[in-house]
Structures are given as structure tokens and as C-alpha cells.
C-alpha positions in Angstrom: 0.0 0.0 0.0 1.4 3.1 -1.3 1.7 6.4 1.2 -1.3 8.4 -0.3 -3.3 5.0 0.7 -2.0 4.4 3.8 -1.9 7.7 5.2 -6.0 7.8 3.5 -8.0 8.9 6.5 -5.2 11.5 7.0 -6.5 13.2 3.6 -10.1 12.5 4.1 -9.8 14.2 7.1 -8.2 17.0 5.5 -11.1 17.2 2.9 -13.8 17.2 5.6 -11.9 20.4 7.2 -11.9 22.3 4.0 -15.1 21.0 3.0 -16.6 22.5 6.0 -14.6 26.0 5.8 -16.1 26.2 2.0 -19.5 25.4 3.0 -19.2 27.8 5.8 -17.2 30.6 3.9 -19.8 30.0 0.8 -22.6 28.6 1.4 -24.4 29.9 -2.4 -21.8 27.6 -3.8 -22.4 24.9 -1.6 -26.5 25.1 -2.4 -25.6 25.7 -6.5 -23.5 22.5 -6.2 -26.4 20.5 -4.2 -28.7 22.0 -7.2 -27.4 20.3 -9.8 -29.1 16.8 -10.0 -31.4 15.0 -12.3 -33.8 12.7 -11.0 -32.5 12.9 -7.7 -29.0 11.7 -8.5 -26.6 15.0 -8.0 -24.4 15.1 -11.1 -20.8 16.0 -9.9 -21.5 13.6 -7.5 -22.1 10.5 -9.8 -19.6 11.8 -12.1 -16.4 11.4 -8.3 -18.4 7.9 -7.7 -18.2 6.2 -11.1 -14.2 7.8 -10.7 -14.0 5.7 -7.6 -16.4 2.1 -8.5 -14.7 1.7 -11.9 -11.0 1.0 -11.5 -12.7 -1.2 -8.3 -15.0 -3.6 -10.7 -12.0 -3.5 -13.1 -10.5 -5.5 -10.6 -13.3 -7.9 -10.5 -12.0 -11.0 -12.1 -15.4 -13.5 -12.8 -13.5 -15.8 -14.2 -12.1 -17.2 -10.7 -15.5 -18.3 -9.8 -14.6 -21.6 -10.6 -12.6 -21.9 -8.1 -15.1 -21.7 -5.5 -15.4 -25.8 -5.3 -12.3 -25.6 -3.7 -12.8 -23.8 -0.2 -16.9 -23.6 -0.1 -17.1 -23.1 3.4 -14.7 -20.0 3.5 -17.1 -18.5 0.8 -20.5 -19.4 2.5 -19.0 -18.1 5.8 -18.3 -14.6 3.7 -21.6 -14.6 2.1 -23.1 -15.4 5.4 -22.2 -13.0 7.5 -22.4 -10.0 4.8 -25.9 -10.8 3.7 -27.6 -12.4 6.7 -26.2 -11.0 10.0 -24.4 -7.3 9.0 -26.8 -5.4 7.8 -29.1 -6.8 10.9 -26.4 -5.8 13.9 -26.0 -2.8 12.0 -29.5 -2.3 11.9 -30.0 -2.6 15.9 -26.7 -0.7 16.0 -27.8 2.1 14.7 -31.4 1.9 16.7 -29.6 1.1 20.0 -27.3 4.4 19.5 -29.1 7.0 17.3 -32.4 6.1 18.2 -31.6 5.3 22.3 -28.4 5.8 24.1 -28.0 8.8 21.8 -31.3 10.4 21.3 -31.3 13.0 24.0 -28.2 15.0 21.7 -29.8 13.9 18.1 -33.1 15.5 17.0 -36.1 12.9 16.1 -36.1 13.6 12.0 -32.3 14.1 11.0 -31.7 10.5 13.7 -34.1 8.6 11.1 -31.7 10.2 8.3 -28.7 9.0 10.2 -30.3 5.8 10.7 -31.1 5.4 7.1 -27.0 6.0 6.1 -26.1 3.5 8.5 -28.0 1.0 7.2 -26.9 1.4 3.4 -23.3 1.0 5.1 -24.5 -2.4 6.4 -26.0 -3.7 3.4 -22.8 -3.0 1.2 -19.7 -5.0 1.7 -16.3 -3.8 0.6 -15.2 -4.1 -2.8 -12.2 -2.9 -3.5 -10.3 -2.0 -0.5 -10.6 -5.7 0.9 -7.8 -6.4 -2.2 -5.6 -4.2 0.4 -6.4 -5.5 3.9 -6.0 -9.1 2.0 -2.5 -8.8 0.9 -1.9 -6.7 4.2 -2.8 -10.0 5.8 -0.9 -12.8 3.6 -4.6 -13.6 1.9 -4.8 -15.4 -1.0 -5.1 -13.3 -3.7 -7.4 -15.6 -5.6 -9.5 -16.4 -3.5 -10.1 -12.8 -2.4 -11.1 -12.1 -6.1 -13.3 -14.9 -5.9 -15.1 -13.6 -2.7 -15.5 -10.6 -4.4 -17.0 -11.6 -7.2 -19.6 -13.4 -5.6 -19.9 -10.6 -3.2 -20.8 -8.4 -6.5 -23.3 -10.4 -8.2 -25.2 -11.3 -4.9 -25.1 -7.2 -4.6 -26.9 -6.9 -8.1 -29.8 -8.9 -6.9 -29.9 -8.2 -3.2 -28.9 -4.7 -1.8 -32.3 -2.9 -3.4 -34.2 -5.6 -1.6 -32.5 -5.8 1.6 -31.8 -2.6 2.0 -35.6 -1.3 1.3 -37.0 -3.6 4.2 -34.5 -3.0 6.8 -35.3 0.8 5.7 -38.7 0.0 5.9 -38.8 -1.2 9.7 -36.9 1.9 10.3 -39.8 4.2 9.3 -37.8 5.2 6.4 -39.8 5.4 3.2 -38.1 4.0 0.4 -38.7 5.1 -3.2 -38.2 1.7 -4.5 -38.0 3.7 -8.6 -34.6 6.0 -7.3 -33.2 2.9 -5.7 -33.2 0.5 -8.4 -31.8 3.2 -10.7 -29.0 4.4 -8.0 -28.2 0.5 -8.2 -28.1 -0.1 -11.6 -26.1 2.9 -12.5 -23.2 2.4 -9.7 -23.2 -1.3 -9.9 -24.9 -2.9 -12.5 -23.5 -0.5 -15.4 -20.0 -0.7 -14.0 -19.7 -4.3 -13.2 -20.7 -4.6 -16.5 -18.5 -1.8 -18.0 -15.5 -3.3 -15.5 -16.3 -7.0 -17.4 -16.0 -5.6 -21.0 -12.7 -3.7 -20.3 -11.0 -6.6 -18.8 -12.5 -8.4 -22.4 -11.1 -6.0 -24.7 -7.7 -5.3 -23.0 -7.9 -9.3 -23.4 -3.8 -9.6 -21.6 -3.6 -9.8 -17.3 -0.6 -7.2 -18.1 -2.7 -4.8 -19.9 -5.5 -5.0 -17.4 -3.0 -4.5 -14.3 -1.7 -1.7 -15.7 -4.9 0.0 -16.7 -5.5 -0.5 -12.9 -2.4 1.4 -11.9 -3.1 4.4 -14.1 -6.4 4.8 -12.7 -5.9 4.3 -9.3 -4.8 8.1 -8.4 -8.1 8.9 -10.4 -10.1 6.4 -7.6 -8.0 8.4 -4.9 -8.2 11.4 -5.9 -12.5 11.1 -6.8 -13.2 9.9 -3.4 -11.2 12.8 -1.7 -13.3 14.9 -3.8 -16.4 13.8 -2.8 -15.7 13.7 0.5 -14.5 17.4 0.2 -18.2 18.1 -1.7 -20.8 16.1 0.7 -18.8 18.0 3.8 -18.9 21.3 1.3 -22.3 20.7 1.3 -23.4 19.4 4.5 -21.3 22.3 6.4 -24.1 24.6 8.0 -25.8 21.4 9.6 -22.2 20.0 10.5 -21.4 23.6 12.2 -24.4 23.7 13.9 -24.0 20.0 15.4 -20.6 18.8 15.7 -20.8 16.1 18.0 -23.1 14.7 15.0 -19.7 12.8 13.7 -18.9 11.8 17.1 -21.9 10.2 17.9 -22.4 8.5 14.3 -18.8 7.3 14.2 -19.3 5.4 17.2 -21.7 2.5 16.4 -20.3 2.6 13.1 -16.3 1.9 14.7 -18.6 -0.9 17.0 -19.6 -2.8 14.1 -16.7 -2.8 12.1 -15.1 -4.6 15.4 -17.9 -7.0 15.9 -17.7 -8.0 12.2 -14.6 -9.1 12.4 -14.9 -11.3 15.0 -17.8 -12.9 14.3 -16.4 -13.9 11.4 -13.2 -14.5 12.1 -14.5 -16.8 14.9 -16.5 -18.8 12.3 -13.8 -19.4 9.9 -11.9 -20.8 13.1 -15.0 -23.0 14.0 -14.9 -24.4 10.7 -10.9 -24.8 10.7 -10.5 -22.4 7.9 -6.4 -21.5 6.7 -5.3 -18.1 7.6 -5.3 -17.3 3.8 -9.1 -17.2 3.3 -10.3 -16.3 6.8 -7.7 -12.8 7.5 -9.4 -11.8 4.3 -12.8 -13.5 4.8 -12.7 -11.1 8.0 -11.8 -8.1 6.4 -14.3 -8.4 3.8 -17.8 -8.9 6.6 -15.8 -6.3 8.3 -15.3 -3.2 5.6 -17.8 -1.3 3.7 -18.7 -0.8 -0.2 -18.9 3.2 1.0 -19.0 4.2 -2.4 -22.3 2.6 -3.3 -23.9 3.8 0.1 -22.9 7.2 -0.5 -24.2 7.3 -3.9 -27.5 5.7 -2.9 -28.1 8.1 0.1 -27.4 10.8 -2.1 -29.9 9.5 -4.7 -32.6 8.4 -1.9 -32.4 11.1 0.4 -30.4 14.0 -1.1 -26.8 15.8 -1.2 -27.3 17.4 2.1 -29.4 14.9 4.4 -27.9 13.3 7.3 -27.5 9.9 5.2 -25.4 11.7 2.6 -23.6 12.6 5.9 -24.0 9.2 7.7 -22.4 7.0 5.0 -19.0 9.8 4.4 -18.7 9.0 8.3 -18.2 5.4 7.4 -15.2 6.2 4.9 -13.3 8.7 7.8 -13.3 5.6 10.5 -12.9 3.3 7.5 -9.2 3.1 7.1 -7.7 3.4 10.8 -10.1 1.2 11.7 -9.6 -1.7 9.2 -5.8 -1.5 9.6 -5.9 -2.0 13.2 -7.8 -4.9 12.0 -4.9 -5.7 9.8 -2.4 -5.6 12.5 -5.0 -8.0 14.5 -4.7 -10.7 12.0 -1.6 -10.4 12.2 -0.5 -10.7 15.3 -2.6 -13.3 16.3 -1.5 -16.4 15.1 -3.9 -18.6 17.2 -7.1 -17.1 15.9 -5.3 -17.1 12.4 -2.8 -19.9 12.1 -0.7 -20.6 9.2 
């Protein structure tokens, strides 16, 4: 991991600081920006987001499926836990906190926004940065792209769905329209997009280094959204600070009791340390990229789910490398 991505929550820290002086200093700018959307989906927005998903489902390789025979349990205890238990203990996460423990700091209307973000964080597992936290952790790379994979075609089919009901029980009302078209234009259209490059280029060298040139773009699109959801979000941010606080907080929990669960499964089930470090990561980490572009789309530039889900990519990082050092370290939950 190069020093721009490991020092990455150092940067998106930096963008939410000048994010929230813009917004302050100008806040016509900040409400022009937030203006320009069609159908709901803000278009400088959508235009950072597709700069981050695509180099990510580049990456996507679904020709490894095959592969799965080999280590089924591994997989099942990854599609398991991301499908079936996360988004739940996120869910009652996000109640316990936001809606209880919390509730006496966080007004009634902008908690059910907050909420909302924290549930699209559940339903979405990572992606693209789990190829990091993998190698971090001496996973096989294979099998990581395999996990992937899966992950992304169960995500074509299953976030709308899973993601309306547990919205649903929230008392969030879902406009079922905006999020099939939020999922289909930042997954569907760039898996497929992500499938027909890695066609064409035809080589594994061309490919690889199509993914290096475009990496700084991925970078360097998520700092700028981060810098225009915080430009945006700047007057409600000033006039609640403790907001992050208290949102980072059930969000930092989950992330922790992820990775255990998980990782405590793939030890159950005598899993090697190559597929369950990564197994781990993956339950534990976020697709952010996707929740952020579907609060946007459900909810708006400048709600507290645009706000919720950019939360999730500042504790993101620190977070999932103390994971990494975890897994390291501990070679009785992991052995060799």
C-alpha cells in the first residue's frame, strides 16, 4: 500500500476540514452544487463515484468463480455473515445508539436520516479496498477475487431488496423507482462496464496496468467527494458537531464486531489463515462508495445519510488497519 493510501483517513480528514470551511465561507456555492441533480442523483456527485467504483470492478476478475469448489465453506461463511447477519447488527446498532443511548443529543427527524446511512453502510460490503487489507494480511489473492466476485453479483440482486425492508422497519420510506436506478447505474452498469474492459484489453498485463493508471483517479475522486458532501453538508455540521462523534461510534462498534464474528466462524470451521484474514476483512469493511451514492440518490446531497455514510469512509481506514495488525498478530485465531 502506497503512502497516499495508507496515510488515506489522513486526507479524508483534510477534505472534511476544508469542505466544512467552504461550505461555511460560501454557502451559495455549496447550495448551487447540491442544485445540480437529475432525477434525484446529484451530477458532480455520480460523475467522483463512477471515478472511484470503476478502477474497483475493473478489478473484478469472474473468471475465478470456478474456483469456489475448492474452499466452499470460506465462501459461504463470507456470504453469510455480509448478507444475513451485517446489515441486521447494523441495523440494531444504529437503533440502540441513534435512536436510544443517543437520542437526548440527536433530533427525532435528522436521527431517522442518520439511521437510514447507517444501514446502506451495512447492506454493502467492501469491494475494493478488501484487495488491500487481504494482501496486508498474507490472503490469497485468488480467493479474495473470488469472494469478491460473488460478493458483487449477490449485490446486483440483493442490496435494493434488503436494504428497502430493513429501511422499511426503520420508518424510512423507500422510493423503491430511485433505488433501483442508484443500483443499476453504480453497480450494475460498472460491473458490466469493469467485465467488458477486462474483455477488450484481453492480456492480465494490460489489465493490471490499466488499474495502476487509474488508481490516483479512484483516490483522488473519493477525496473529492468527501471534500463536496462535507462542502455541502457544512451549515448542519457547524451547527451540530458532536453529529460525527456520535455517528462514528456505532459505526467503529460494528466494524469490530464483524470481524470477529467472522473470524471466529472461519476458526469453527478450521479455515487456513489465507481465506479467513481476508474472509474477516471483507464482513468487516464497507462498499462506501455505493452507500454514499444511494443516500445521495434516496435522500439527497445534504441529508444526514449523505452525511451518515461519508462517516463510514473517515473511520474506515484506521479502523480496518488495526484490524490488519489484529490478524496479524494473532496467530492462534489465524494460524498458518
Amino acid at each position: 500500500m502506497g503512502l497516499f493510501e495508507r496515510y488515506l483517513s489522513v486526507w479524508v480528514g483534510l477534505a472534511i476540514v476544508a469542505g466544512v470551511l467552504l461550505g461555511g465561507l460560501f454557502p451559495d456555492l455549496a447550495g448551487w452544487i447540491a442544485s445540480l441533480e437529475i432525477a434525484r442523483i446529484n451530477l458532480p456527485i455520480a460523475v467522483l463515484i463512477w471515478g472511484m467504483i470503476f478502477p474497483m470492478m475493473l478489478a473484478v476478475d469472474f473468471s475465478a468463480i470456478g474456483s469456489i469448489r475448492q474452499q466452499p465453506r470460506g465462501l459461504l461463511i463470507t456470504v453469510a455473515v455480509n448478507w444475513l447477519i451485517k446489515p441486521l447488527t447494523m441495523t440494531a446498532l444504529a437503533w440502540l445508539f441513534i435512536r436510544g443511548v443517543f437520542s437526548p443529543w440527536i433530533p427525532e427527524a435528522i436521527g431517522q436520516d442518520y439511521v437510514a446511512g447507517m444501514i446502506l453502510l451495512g447492506v454493502a460490503p467492501c469491494t475494493a479496498m478488501v484487495f488491500v487489507w487481504s494482501r496486508l494480511s498474507d490472503g490469497d489473492p485468488n480467493y479474495t477475487v473470488v469472494q469478491v466476485a460473488v460478493n458483487d453479483l449477490i449485490m446486483v440482486f440483493a442490496f435494493a431488496p434488503i436494504a428497502a425492508l430493513l429501511l422499511g422497519v426503520s420508518d424510512v420510506l423507500v422510493p423503491w423507482d430511485t433505488m433501483l436506478a442508484a443500483v443499476g447505474l453504480f453497480v450494475v452498469v460498472p460491473l458490466v462496464a469493469g467485465w467488458l474492459t477486462r474483455v477488450f484489453l484481453g492480456s492480465a498485463g494490460r489489465i493490471e496496468r490499466l488499474e495502476f493508471k487509474l488508481k490516483p483517479v479512484a483516490i483522488t475522486a473519493l477525496i473529492a467527494t468527501v471534500l463536496l458532501l462535507f462542502m455541502v453538508q457544512a451549515q448542519a455540521i457547524l451547527a451540530n458537531p458532536l453529529a460525527i462523534v456520535l455517528i462514528a461510534i456505532p459505526l467503529i462498534l460494528q466494524t469490530y464486531l464483524i470481524f470477529w464474528i467472522t473470524a471466529f466462524w472461519m476458526r469453527l470451521w478450521g479455515q487456513p489463515r489465507a481465506i479467513a484474514a481476508p474472509g474477516a476483512m471483507i464482513g468487516a469493511s464497507n462498499f462506501f462508495e455505493l452507500a454514499v451514492a444511494v443516500a445521495i440518490s434516496l435522500f439527497g446531497l445534504n441529508s444526514g445519510a449523505a452525511l451518515a455514510t461519508v462517516v463510514g469512509v473517515l473511520v474506515e481506514v484506521p479502523v480496518m488497519l488495526s484490524l490488519v495488525a489484529i490478524a496479524n498478530r494473532n496467530q492462534r485465531l489465524f494460524p498458518s
